[in-house]
Steps between C-alpha positions, in 0.01 A plus 500: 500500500486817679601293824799349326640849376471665857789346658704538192413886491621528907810298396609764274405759723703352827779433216459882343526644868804283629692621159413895595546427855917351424510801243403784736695360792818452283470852385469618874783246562742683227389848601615481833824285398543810265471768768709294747757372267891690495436726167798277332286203474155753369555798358831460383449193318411715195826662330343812443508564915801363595683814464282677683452209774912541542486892564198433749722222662786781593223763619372601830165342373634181456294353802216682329315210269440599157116528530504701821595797207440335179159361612383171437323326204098577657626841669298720268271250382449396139699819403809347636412089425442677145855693525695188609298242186665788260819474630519087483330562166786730362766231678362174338407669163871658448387787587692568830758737576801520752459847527156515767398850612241599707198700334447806674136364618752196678710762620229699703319177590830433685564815645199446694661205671791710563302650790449173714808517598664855385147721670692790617712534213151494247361727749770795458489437145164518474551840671775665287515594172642177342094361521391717214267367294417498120289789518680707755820468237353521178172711555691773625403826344773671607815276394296399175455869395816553541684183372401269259462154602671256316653179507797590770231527700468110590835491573416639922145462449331190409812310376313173528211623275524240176373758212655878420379863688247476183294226662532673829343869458415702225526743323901538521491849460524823751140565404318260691236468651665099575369209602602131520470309238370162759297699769578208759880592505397808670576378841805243422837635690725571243834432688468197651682351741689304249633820359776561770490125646622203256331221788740243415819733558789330682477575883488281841243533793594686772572298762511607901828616662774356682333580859822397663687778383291844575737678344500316190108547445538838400872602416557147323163420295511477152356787327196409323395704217197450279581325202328712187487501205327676146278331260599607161220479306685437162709286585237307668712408860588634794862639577667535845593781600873453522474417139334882376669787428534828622511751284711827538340795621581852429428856646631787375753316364643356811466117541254395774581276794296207490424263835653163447144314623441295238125563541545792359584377164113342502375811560703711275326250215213686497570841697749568246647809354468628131738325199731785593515357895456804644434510822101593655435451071177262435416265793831549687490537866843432626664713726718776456584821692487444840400118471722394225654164530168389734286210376111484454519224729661776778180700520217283342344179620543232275117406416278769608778788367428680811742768616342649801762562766750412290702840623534339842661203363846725446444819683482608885195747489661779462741559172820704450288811467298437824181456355303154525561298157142415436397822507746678241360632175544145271227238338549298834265791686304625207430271127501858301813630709729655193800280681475157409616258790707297266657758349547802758887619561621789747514747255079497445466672861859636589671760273849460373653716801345260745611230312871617533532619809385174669723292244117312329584566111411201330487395153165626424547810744814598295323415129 
């Protein structure tokens, strides 16, 4: 009997392993039609993506495939396999929405595929100021003992974090001592790259030059400027920057001249003046006095913030008075210089008689 049941027990077994044999192959099969395929015929099958899947399609990134960012089903392991069975769960239960956002654990996952491709751009953020993390913003003795944190807070830093500044650090007082609520936020950046940078913004690739024309490779090229953006935290989406506003700025009563970059009206989000806009008020930075009517984008880099020999970018070495710009008394030489570089005017070195004689009164100079 035994004899009889032996070649029915192999059957089953040959059978069992053909079956997993077709089902693993057709899975490897469909995974690498998936990451081949045009995103039309995968990912934007589903409704909810489609709008996003048409933004992508008028990008620079559009010859970027959605997992190089987005990462595929197995790219974190069962974390992700387990992320992408909720969302088909939520889809076939009724549960779906067309409104997808990206956690802020999706949006730092991705951010670290931003540097495959974008290295020296993640390496001078890394270096500036813009890399702060959770605990360099809201463990700060200083700024906590003197402000109280609160909700406004999330607004420049952390404005993909899902809960309130109460899940975030406690106590919210000026008391302290503070700490964060989950320890292993400590190290998160809390301005992303996605802050400034919508990835699916309208823009084309640059493309090489006319060679034919040498004169046309400089004097004729189209000027390319970065195309940023500000992630408003409650309204939960990115807006370009042609579509923020500036607000007016005031000193003394006298309207200041803003720079017509339209970076500037990102940066103004969060370095911004008091409800009363008055100028160097709050986080305000723009420039006035001497500088007024320059950019942030005329004296800092754009990722790492940097502003080292920024002077020589404008001036010969020597200035008006004969003396070397860099060296004058200003912030630019010395942090805890009583003139501010974004705010210095004539009139904080020169007296009024100077002023006059060579014909350099200016609006602040004469207020």
């Amino acid at each position: 009997m035994a004899g009889d049941r032996l070649p029915v027990r192999r059957g089953v077994v040959l059978s069992g392993g053909i079956v997993l044999a077709a089902v693993l192959g057709g899975a490897v099969g469909f995974a690498a039609y998936w990451h081949s395929a045009a995103p039309q015929r995968t990912c934007a099958t589903c409704h909810e993506i489609e709008s996003a899947q048409k933004s992508w399609a008028q990008s620079p990134h559009r010859d970027v495939g959605c997992a190089d960012c987005h990462g595929a089903v197995t790219s974190a392991g069962l974390h992700s396999m387990r992320e992408k069975a909720r969302y088909l769960s939520a889809h076939f239960g009724g549960r779906g929405t067309d409104d997808i956002r990206l956690s802020e654990s999706q949006v730092l996952e991705a951010i670290q595929r931003c540097r495959t491709c974008h290295a020296r751009e993640y390496a001078d953020w890394l270096s500036g100021g813009h890399s702060a993390t959770y605990a360099a913003i809201f463990l700060d003795r200083k700024h906590n003992a003197k402000e109280q944190l609160t909700e406004s807070c999330l607004r420049c830093h952390g404005m993909f974090f899902g809960g309130t500044i109460a899940d975030v650090v406690e106590p919210l007082d000026v008391r302290g001592p503070w700490h964060l609520i989950d320890g292993s936020r400590a190290s998160l950046p809390a301005i992303p790259c996605t802050a400034c940078h919508l990835i699916h913004s309208r823009g084309s690739p640059a493309v090489p030059p006319d060679y034919a024309k040498p004169a046309a490779v400089a004097a004729g090229r189209e000027s390319r400027t970065a195309n940023v953006g500000f992630y408003d935290r409650d309204e939960r989406m990115h807006f370009e920057a042609e579509e923020l506003a500036l607000p007016p700025l005031f000193h003394r009563n006298t309207r200041v001249r803003l720079a017509t970059d339209l970076r500037q009206r990102v940066c103004v989000q969060c370095h911004a003046p008091d409800a009363f806009h008055e100028a160097g008020s709050g986080d305000d930075r723009t420039p006035r006095g001497v500088h007024e009517g320059l950019s942030c984008g005329a004296c800092h880099a754009p990722h790492s913030n940097d502003a080292k020999g920024s002077c020589a970018n404008c001036h010969p070495q020597l200035s008006n008075c004969g003396l070397a710009v860099d060296t004058m008394d200003t912030s630019y030489r010395n942090p805890a210089s009583a003139h501010n570089i974004h705010f210095v005017a004539c009139g904080d070195c020169h007296t009024q008689d100077f002023l006059r004689k060579h014909g350099r009164m200016t609006n602040e100079s004469r207020n």
